[in-house]
N, C-alpha and C positions, 0 to 999 in steps of 0.2 A: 232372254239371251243377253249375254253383256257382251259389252265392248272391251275390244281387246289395243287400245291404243297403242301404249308402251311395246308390247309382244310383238304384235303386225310393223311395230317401224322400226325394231329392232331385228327382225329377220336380214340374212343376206336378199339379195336380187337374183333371182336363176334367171338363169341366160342361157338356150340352147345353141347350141353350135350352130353355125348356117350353114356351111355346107356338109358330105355327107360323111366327114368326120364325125366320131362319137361327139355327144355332149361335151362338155367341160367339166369336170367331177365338183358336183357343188360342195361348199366348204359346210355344212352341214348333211347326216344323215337322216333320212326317215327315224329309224329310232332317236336320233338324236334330236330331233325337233319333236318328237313326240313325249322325251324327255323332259327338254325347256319345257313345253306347254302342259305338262303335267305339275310346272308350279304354279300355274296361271291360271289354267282352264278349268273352270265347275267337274266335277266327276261325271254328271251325264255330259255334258256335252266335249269331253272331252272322249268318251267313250264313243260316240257320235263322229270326231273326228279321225280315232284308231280303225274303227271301222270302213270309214273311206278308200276302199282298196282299188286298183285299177283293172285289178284280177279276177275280182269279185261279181260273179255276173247272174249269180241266184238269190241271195238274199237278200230282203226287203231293205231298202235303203230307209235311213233313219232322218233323213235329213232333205232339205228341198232343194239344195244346188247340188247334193250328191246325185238326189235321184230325176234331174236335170243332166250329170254329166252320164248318167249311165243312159238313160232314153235317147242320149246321144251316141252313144259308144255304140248301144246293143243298135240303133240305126246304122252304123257306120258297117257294121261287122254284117247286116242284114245284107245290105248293099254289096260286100264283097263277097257273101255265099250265093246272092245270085252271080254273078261274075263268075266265080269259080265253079260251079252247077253247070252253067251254060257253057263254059267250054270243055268240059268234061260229058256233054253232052246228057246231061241229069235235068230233072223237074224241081226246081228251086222250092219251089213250094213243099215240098217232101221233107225239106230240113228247117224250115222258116219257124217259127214259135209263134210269129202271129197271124191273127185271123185275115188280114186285108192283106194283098197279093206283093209282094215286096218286090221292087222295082232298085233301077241303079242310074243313082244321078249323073249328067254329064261331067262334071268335077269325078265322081267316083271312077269312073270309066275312064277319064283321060289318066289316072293316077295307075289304075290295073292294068292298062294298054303297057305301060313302060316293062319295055323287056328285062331290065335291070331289078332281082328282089331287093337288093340294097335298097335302089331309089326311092323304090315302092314302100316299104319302110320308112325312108325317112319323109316323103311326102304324107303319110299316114299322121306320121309322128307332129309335124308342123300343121296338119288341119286339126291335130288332139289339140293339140297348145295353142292354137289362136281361137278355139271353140272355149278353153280352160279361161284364155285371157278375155273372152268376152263375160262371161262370169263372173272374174272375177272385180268388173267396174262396177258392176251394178252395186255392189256394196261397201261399205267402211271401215276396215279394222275389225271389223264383227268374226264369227264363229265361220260363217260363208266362207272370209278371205282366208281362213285357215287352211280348210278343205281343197280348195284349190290348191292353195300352195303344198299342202300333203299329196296330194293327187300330181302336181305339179312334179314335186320329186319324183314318185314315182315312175312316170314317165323316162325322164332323165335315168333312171337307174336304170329301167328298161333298154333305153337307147344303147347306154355306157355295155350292158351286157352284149350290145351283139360285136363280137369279138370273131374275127375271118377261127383262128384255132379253135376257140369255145365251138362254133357253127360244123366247122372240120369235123370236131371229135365226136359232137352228137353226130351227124350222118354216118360217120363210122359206128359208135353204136346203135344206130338203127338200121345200118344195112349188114350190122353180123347178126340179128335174128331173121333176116330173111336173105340171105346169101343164094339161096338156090332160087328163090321167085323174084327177084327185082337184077333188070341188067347192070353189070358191070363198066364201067371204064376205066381207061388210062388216069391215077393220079397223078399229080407234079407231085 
């Protein structure tokens, strides 16, 4: 694997919002940084870094801080189906993927408690990015610091997506295929 000096010090800095404002829209795009780094990066491992998706939660991870941030994620998301199980009154274990019995950290639990989906959201969103940021010191300029910061964006484009209209419109399209099973209310 080479080092990637020039590339890694020549990236902007992404900086998420702190409060529960969107992001700040970084001044490069995923494609666009997948661009740059297609003059720079070897063809497998830049293949290796396109692959890094945040959405990506079935196939084999090609790389060791990817398939770190995803042991991370698919923990994260284990933790919130127990959560959601449990107060739906369901057997966690019925939807879990792994063999040992998934449980919900007190951090997880204080985050799910919060009545607010926004906040829930964006507290998800900030133990992604400081789980991301701890990753990404371990290493130097290298192919590692890439991945983060691609994973990084995508975060961020995630966040920038949740838009109150955007959110509106999908529940509008999912409550007009079930208009007679799911109750109505009053919109503003």
């Amino acid at each position: 694997m080479g080092a990637y000096y020039y590339l890694a010090a020549s990236l902007p800095t992404l900086t998420p919002a702190r409060e529960l404002t969107p992001a700040r829209e970084p001044s490069l795009s995923l494609e666009a940084f997948l661009a740059v780094c297609s003059r720079y990066v070897q063809p497998g491992e830049l293949r290796a870094l396109a692959n890094a998706r945040i959405d990506d939660h079935d196939s084999p991870p090609q790389n060791p801080i990817y398939a770190r941030w995803r042991a991370f994620d698919a923990e994260l998301r284990e933790q919130l189906l127990v959560l959601r199980a449990a107060r739906l009154g369901w057997d966690a274990a019925e939807f879990t993927r792994r063999e040992r019995p998934a449980f919900a950290t007190l951090r997880i639990r204080e985050v799910f408690e919060n009545p607010a989906p926004l906040q829930i959201e964006h507290s998800l969103f900030v133990l992604r990015w400081k789980f991301l940021g701890e990753l990404d010191r371990a290493h130097f300029m290298r192919l590692e610091n890439l991945i983060v910061y691609a994973l990084k964006l995508q975060l961020i484009e995630q966040r920038l997506a949740m838009k109150p209209k955007r959110g509106e419109a999908t529940l509008k399209d999912v409550r007009q295929g079930f208009e007679t099973e799911l109750p109505t209310w009053e919109e503003p």
